[in-house]
Kinemage of the C-alpha trace (Angstrom):
@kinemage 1
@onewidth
@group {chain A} dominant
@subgroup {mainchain}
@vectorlist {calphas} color= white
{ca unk a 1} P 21.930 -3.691 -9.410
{ca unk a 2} L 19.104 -4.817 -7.494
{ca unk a 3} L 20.075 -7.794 -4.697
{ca unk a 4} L 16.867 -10.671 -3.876
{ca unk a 5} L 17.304 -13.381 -1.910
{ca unk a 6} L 15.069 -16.041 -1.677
{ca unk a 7} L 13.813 -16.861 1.671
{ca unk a 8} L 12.305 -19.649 4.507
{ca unk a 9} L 8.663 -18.044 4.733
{ca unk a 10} L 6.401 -18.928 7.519
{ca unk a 11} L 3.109 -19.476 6.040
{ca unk a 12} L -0.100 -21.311 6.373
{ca unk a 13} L -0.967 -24.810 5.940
{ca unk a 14} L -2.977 -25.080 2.459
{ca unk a 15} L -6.119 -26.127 4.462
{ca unk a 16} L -5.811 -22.772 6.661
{ca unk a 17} L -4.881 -20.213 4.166
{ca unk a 18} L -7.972 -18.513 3.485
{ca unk a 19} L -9.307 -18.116 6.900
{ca unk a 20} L -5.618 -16.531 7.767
{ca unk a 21} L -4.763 -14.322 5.322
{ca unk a 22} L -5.956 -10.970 6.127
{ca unk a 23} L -6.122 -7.104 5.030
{ca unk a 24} L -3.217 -5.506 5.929
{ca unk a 25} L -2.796 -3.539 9.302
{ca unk a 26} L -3.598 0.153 7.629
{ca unk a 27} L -7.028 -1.114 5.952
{ca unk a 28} L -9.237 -1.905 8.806
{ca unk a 29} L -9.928 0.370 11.816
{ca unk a 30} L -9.757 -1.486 15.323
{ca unk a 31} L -13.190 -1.665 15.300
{ca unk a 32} L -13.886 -3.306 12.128
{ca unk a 33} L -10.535 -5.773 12.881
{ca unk a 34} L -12.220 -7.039 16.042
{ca unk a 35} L -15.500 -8.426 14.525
{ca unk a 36} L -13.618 -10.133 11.805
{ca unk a 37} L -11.708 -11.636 14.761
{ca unk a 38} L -14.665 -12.678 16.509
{ca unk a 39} L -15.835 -14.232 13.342
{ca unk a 40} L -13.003 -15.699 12.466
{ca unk a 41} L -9.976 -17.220 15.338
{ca unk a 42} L -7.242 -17.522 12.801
{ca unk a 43} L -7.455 -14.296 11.024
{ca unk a 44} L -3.845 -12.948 10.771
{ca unk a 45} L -5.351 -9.705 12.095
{ca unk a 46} L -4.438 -11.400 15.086
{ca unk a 47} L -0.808 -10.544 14.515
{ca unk a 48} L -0.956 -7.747 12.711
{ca unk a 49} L -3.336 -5.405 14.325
{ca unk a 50} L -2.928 -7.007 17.594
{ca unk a 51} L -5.055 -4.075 19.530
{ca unk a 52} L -8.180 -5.488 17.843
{ca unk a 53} L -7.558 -9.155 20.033
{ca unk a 54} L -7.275 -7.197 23.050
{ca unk a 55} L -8.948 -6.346 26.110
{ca unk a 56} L -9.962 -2.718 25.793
{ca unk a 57} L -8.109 -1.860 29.080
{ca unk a 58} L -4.537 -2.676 27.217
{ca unk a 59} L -3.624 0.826 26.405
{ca unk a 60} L 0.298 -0.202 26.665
{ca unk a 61} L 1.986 -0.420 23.447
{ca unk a 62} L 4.496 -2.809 24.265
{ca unk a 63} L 2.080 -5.181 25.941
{ca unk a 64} L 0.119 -5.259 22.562
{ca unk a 65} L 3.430 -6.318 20.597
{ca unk a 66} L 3.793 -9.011 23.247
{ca unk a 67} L 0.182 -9.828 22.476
{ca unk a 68} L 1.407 -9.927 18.382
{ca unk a 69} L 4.333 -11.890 19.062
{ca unk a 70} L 2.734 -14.256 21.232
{ca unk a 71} L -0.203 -15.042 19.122
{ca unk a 72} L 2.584 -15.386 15.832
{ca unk a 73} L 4.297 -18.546 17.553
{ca unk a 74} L 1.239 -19.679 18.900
{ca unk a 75} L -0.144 -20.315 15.233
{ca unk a 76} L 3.494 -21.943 14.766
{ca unk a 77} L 2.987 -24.369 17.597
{ca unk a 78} L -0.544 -25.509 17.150
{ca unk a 79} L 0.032 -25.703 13.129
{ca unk a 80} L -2.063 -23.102 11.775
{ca unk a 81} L 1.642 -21.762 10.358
{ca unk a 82} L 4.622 -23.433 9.443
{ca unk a 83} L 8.178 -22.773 8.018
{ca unk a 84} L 9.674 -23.942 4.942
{ca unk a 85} L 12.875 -25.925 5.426
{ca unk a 86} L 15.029 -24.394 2.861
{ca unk a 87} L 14.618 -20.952 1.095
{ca unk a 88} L 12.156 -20.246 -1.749
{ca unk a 89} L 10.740 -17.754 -3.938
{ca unk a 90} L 7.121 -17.914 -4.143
{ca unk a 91} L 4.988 -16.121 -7.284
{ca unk a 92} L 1.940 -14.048 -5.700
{ca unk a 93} L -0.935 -13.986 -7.880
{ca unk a 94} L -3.653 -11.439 -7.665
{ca unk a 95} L -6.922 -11.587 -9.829
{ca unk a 96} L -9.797 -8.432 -9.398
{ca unk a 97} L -12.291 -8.279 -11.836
{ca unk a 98} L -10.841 -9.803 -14.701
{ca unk a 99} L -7.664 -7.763 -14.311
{ca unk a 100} L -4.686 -10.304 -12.896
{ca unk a 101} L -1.164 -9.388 -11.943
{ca unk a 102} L 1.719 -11.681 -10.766
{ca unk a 103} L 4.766 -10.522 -8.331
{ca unk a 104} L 7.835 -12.358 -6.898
{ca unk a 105} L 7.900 -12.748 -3.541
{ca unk a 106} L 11.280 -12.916 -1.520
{ca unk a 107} L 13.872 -10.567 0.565
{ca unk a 108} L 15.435 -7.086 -0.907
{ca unk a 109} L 18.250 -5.637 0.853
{ca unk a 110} L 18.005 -2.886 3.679
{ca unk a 111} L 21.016 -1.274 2.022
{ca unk a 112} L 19.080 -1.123 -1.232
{ca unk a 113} L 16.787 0.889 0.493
{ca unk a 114} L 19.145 2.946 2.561
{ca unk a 115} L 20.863 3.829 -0.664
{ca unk a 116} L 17.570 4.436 -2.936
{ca unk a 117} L 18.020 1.428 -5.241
{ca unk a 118} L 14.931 0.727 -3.711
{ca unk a 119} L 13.166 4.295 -4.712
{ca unk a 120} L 10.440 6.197 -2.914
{ca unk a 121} L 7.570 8.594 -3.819
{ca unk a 122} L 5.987 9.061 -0.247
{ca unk a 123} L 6.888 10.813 3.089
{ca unk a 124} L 6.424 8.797 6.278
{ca unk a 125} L 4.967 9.626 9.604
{ca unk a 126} L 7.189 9.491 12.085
{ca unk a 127} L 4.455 8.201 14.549
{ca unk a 128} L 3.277 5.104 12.095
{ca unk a 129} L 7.195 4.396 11.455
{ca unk a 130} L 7.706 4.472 14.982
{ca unk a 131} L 4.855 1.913 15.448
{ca unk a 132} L 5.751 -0.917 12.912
{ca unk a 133} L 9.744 -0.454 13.817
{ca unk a 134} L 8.431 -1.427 17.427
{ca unk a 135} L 6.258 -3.805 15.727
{ca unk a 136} L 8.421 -5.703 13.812
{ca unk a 137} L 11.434 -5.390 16.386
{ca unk a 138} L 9.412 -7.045 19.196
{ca unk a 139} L 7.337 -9.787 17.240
{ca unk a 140} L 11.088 -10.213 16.193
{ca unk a 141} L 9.172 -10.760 12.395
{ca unk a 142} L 8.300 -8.572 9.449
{ca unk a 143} L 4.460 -10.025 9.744
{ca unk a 144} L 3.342 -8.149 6.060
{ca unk a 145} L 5.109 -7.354 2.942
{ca unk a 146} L 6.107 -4.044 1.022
{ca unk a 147} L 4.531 -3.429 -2.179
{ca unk a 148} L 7.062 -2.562 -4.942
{ca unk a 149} L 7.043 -2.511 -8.599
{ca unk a 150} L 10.015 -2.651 -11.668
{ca unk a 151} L 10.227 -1.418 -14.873
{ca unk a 152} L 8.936 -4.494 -16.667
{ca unk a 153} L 11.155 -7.509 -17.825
{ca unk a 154} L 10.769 -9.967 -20.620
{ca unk a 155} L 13.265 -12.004 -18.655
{ca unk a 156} L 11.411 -11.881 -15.444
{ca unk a 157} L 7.968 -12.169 -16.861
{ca unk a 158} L 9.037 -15.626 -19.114
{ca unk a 159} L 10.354 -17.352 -16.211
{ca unk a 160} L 7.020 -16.506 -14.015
{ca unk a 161} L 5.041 -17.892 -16.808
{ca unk a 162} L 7.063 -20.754 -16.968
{ca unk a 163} L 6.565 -21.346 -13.145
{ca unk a 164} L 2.490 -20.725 -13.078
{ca unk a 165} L 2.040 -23.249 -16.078
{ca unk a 166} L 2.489 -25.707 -12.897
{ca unk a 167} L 0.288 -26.708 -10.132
{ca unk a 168} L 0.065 -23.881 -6.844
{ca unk a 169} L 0.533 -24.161 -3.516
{ca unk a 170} L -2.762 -21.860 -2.658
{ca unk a 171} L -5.688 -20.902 -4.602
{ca unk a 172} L -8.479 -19.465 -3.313
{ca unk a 173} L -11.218 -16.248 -3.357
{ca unk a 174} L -11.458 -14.242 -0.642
{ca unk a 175} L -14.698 -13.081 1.307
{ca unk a 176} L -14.685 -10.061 -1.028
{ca unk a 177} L -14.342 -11.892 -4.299
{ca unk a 178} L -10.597 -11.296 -5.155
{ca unk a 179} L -8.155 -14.476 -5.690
{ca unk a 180} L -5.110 -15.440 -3.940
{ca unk a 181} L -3.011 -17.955 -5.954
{ca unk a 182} L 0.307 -18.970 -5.151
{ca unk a 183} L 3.427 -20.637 -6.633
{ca unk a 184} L 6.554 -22.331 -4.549
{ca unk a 185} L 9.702 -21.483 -6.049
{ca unk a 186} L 12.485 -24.108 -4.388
{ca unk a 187} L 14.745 -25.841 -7.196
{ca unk a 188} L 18.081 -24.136 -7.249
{ca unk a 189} L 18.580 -23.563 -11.139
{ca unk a 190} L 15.085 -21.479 -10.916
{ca unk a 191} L 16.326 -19.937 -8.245
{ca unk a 192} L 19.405 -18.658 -9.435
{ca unk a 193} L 17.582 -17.399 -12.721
{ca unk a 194} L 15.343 -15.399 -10.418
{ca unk a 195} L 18.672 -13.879 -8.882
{ca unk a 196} L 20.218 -13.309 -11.682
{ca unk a 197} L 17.020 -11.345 -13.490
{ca unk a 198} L 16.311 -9.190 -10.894
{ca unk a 199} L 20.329 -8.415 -10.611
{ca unk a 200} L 19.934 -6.593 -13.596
{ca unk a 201} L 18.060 -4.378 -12.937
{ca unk a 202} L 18.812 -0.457 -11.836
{ca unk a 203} L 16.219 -0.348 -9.249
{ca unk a 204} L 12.976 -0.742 -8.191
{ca unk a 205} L 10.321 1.387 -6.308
{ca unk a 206} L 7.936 1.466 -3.640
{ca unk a 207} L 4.464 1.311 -5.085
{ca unk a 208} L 2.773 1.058 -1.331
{ca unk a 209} L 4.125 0.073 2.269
{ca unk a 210} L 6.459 3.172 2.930
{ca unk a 211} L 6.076 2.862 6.499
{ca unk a 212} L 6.911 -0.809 6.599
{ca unk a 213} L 9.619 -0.434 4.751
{ca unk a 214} L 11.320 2.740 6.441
{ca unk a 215} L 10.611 0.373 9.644
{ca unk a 216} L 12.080 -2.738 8.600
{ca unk a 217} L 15.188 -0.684 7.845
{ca unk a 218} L 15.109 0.853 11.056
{ca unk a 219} L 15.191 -2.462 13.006
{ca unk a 220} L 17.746 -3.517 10.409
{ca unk a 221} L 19.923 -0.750 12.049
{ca unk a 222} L 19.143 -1.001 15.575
{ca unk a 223} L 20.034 -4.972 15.300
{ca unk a 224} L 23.731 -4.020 13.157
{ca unk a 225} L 24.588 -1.272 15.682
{ca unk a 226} L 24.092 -3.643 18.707
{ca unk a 227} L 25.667 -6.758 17.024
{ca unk a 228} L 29.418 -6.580 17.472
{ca unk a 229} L 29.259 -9.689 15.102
{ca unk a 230} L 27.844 -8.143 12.318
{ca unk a 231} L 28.178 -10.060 8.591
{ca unk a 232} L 25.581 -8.725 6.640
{ca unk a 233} L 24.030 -11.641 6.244
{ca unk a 234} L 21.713 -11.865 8.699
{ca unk a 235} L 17.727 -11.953 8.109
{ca unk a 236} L 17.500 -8.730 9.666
{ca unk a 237} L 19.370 -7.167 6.952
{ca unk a 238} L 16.627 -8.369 4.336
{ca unk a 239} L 13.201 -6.864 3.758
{ca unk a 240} L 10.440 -8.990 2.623
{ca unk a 241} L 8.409 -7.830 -0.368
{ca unk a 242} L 6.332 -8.575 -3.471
{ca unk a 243} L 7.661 -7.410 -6.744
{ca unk a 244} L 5.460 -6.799 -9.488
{ca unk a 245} L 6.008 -5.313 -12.586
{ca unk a 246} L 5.199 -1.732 -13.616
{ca unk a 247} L 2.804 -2.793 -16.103
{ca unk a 248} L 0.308 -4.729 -14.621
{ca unk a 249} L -0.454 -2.596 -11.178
{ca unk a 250} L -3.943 -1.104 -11.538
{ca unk a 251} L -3.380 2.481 -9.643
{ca unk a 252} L -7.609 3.699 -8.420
{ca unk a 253} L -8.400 7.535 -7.816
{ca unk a 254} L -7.927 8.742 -4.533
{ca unk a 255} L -10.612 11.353 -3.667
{ca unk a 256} L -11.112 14.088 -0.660
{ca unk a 257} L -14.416 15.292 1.324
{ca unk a 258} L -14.294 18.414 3.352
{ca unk a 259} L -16.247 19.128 6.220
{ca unk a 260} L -17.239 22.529 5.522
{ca unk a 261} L -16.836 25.617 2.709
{ca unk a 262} L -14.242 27.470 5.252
{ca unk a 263} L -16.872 30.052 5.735
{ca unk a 264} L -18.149 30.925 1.985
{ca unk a 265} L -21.769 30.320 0.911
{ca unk a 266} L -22.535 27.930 -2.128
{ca unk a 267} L -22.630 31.484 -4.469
{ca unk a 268} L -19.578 32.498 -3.564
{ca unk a 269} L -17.382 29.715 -3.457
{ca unk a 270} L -18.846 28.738 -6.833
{ca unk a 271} L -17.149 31.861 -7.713
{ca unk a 272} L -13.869 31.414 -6.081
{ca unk a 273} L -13.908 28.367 -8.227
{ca unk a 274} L -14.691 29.517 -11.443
{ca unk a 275} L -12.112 31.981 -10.733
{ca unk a 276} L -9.172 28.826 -11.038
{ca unk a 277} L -11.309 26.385 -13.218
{ca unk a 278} L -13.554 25.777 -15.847
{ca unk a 279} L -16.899 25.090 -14.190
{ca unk a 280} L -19.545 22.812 -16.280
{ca unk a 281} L -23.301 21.725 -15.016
{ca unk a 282} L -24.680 18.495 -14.421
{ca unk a 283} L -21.142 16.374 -14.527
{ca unk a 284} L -22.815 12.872 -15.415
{ca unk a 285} L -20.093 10.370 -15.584
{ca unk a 286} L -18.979 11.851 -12.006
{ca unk a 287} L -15.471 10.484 -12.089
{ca unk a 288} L -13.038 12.215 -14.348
{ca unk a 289} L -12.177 10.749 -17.943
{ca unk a 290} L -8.390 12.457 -18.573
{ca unk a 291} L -6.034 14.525 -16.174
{ca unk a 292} L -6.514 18.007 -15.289
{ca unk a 293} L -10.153 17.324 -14.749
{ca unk a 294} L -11.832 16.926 -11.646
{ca unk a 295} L -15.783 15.960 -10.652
{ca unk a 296} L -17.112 18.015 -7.541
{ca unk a 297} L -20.362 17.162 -5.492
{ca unk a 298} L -22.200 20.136 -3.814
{ca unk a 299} L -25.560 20.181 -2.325
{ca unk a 300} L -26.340 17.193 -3.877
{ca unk a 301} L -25.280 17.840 -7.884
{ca unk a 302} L -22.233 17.201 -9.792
{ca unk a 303} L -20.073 19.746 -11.121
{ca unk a 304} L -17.110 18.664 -13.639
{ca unk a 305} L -13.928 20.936 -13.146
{ca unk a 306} L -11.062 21.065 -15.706
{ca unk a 307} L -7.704 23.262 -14.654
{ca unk a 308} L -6.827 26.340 -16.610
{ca unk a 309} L -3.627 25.863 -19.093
{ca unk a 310} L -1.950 28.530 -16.787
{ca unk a 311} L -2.224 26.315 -13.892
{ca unk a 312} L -0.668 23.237 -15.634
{ca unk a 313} L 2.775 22.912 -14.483
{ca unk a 314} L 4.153 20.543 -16.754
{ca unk a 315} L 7.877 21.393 -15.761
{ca unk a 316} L 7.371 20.178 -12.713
{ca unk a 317} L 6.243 16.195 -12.298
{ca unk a 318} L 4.955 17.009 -8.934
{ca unk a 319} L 3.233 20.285 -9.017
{ca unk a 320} L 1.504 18.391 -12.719
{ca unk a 321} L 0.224 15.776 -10.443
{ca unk a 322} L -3.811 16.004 -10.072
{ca unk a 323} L -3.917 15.742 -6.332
{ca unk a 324} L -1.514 18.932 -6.505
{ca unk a 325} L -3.501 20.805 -9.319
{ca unk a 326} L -6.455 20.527 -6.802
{ca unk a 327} L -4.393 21.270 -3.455
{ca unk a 328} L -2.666 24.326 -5.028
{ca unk a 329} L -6.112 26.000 -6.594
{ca unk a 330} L -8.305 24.901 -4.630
{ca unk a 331} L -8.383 23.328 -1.508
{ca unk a 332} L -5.272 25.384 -0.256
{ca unk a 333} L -6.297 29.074 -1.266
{ca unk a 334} L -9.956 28.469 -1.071
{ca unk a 335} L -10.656 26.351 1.646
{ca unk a 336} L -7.546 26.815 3.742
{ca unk a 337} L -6.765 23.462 4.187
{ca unk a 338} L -2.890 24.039 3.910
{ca unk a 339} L -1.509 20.396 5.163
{ca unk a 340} L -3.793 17.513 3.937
{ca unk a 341} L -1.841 15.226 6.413
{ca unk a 342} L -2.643 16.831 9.772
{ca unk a 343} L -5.563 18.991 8.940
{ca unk a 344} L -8.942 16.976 10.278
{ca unk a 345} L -11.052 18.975 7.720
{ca unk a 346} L -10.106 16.898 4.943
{ca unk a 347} L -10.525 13.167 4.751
{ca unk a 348} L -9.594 10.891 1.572
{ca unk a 349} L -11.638 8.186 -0.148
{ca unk a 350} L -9.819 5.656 -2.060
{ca unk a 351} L -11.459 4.582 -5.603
{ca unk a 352} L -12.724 1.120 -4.812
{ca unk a 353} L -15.036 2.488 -2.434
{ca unk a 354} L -17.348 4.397 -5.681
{ca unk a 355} L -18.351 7.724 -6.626
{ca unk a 356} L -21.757 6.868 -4.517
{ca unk a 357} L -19.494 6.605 -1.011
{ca unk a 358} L -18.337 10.356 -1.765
{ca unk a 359} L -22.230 11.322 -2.568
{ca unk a 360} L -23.040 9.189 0.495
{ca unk a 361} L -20.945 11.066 2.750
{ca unk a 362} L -21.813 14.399 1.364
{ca unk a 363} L -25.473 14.114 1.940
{ca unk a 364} L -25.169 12.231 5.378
{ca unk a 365} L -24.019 16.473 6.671
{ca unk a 366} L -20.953 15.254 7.512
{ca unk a 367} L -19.185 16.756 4.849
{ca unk a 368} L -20.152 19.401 2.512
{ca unk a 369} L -18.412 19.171 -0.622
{ca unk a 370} L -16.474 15.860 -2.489
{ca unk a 371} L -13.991 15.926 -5.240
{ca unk a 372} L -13.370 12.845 -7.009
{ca unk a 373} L -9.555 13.067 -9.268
{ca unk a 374} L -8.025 11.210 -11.808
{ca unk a 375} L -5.759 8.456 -10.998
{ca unk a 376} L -1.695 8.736 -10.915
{ca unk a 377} L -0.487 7.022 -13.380
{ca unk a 378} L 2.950 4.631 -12.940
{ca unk a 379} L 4.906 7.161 -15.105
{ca unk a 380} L 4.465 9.608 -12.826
{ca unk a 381} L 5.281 8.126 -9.626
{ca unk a 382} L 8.636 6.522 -11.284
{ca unk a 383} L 9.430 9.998 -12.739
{ca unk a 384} L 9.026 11.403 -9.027
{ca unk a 385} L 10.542 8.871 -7.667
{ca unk a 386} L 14.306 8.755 -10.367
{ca unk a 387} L 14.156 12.747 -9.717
{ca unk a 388} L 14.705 11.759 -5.650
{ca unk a 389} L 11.184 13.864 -5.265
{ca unk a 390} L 8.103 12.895 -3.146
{ca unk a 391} L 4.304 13.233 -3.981
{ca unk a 392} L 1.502 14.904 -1.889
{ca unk a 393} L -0.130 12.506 1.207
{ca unk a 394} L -2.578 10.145 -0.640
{ca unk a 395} L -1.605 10.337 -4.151
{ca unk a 396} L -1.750 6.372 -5.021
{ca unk a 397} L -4.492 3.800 -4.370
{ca unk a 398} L -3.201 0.699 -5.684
{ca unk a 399} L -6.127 -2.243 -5.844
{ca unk a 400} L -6.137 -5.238 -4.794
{ca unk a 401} L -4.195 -5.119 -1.776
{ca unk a 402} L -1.619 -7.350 -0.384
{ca unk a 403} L -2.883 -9.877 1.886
{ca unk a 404} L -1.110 -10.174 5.670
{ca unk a 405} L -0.364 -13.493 7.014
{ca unk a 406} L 0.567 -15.690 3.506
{ca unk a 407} L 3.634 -14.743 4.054
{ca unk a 408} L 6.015 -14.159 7.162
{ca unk a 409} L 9.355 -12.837 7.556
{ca unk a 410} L 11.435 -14.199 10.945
{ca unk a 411} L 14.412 -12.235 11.648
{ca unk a 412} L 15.619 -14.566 13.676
């Protein structure tokens, strides 16, 4: 059984919402996150990546959460935010070239989480974890949402058509073409059939924001251990996320460059390849078509790659995953690159970015070799995820993202 609450968001005033919502801390590098800043004074990144509003001296973490938290009630007080009086759902459209999904917006419960009702695919870093716990602790605020998904309800999906038949609260296209629409969920009976829908079901899972949501949890516990007056009802026990269901996410490739051949010549590491994989000339359509098959750009030409039956482990959900097929024949034994999360040879490309960013960076020197992969599919990560297993680092580009700053969490 699956416990939402609905909850009093702090969110923009209609007139304000498109200059504040912004990409989520994880997107943008400092860099980038300060000249949107300069463009733009009430950009959420503001909040959320607080180091990009700062003076380049400020290397102290906790002054840059003061920074955050300060600049999050400082939208309150001038009116670029407000709070809702009385708790609400609110329905979270997304629309991205033609494809549209719709999610629920409102509170889970950390102990959903701590108990894997709320299901996981995806290690954390303990150093990012560490940073939104501190984060959310000090703004005293969970400033963006998780990303989670359920096995699709006709019950759920009736009443959220019911509820966007009506006039929204936002609607608007961002600077890069993808729409923001938003429904206000406040009259009780609506409500309680919300509650009630969502109570049925078994679990759900976290489709991105595993480090937000291992961090809300965390300041969930700090706050119950040093609250002798603990209920378990207070709004640091509740995580804020958007729902969707399983069936409309839209899950893009997530692709790897390497910096160098780990010492072979194009002839020979040709070889070592055609040792693990069907090789086949002049790969045209560049990105792969079905699982098990891979595109790889070399000295500027495309070569299409498609595993050997023998390698196909289709026991095992996580060693069948594509990202594994290429990390355990290929980039592991042949170029040594034995942990994708710490080793600086590899880098990964999400999808939206285009098969011409991984021939970009290829022929720039930087890197000497791209592979472009097949995308997971839902199945997989909610067949990982019932099993209680976890998938390889960047496994799962989900498109469009969640937008910071239309909704805000206060824990207090």
């Amino acid at each position: 059984m699956v416990a939402l609450a609905p909850f009093k968001a702090v969110r923009p005033q209609r007139q304000y919402v498109k200059d504040v919502a912004s990409y989520p801390y994880d997107v943008l590098d400092s860099r980038e996150a300060r000249l949107l800043i300069r463009e733009n004074a009430k950009s959420f990144l503001r909040i959320e990546k607080s180091e990009a509003d700062s003076p380049g001296d400020m290397a102290d973490h906790g002054e840059l959460y003061e920074r955050a938290r300060v600049n999050l009630f400082a939208f309150l007080r001038e009116g670029t935010l407000f709070q809702d009086e009385k708790p609400c759902f609110y329905i979270y459209r997304q629309g991205m070239n033609g494809h549209l999904q719709y999610g629920v917006v409102g509170c889970v419960d950390a102990a959903d989480y701590e108990s894997r009702v709320i299901k996981r695919h995806e290690l954390t870093r303990r150093d990012k974890e560490l940073d939104r716990t501190r984060h959310i602790d000090h703004v005293r605020a969970q400033t963006g949402p998780i990303y989670l998904t359920y096995r699709a309800s006709k019950a759920i999906d009736g009443m959220v058509l019911e509820i966007t038949a009506r006039k929204p609260e936002y609607d608007f296209a961002a600077d890069d073409g993808i729409t923001h629409t938003v429904w206000i969920v406040q009259d009780e009976d609506t409500i309680a059939g919300i509650r009630k829908g969502f109570g049925q079901l078994d679990s759900m899972y976290i489709a991105d924001g595993h480090h937000r949501a291992a961090a809300a949890a965390a300041v969930a516990r700090m706050r119950r251990e040093a609250n002798p007056a603990h209920t378990g009802t207070e709004e640091y026990n509740r995580i804020m996320a958007v729902i969707f269901p399983h069936d409309q996410l839209k899950i893009m490739d997530y692709n790897r460059v390497v910096r160098d051949l780990a010492g072979f010549d194009d002839h020979a590491f040709m070889e070592k390849i055609r040792e693990r994989f069907a090789v086949s000339d002049n790969f045209a359509g560049r990105s792969p078509r079905h699982r098990g098959e891979f595109g790889m750009y070399l000295k500027g030409k495309w070569y299409g790659l498609r595993a050997e039956k023998r390698t196909l482990a289709q026991d095992d959900p996580v060693a069948a995953l594509d990202v594994s097929l290429l990390q355990d024949n290929l980039l592991g034994p042949v170029l040594g690159i034995d942990d994708p999360r710490s080793n600086d040879r590899i880098c990964f490309v999400g999808g939206i970015r285009g098969m011409d960013e991984l021939e970009r960076l290829v022929n720039s020197g930087e890197y000497a070799v791209a592979f472009s992969l097949y995308p997971t599919t839902m199945d997989q990560i909610m067949t990982i995820a019932d099993r209680g297993e976890t998938m390889p680092p960047k496994s799962t580009w989900f498109e469009p993202k969640l937008r910071s700053g239309i909704f805000v969490h206060l824990l207090d």
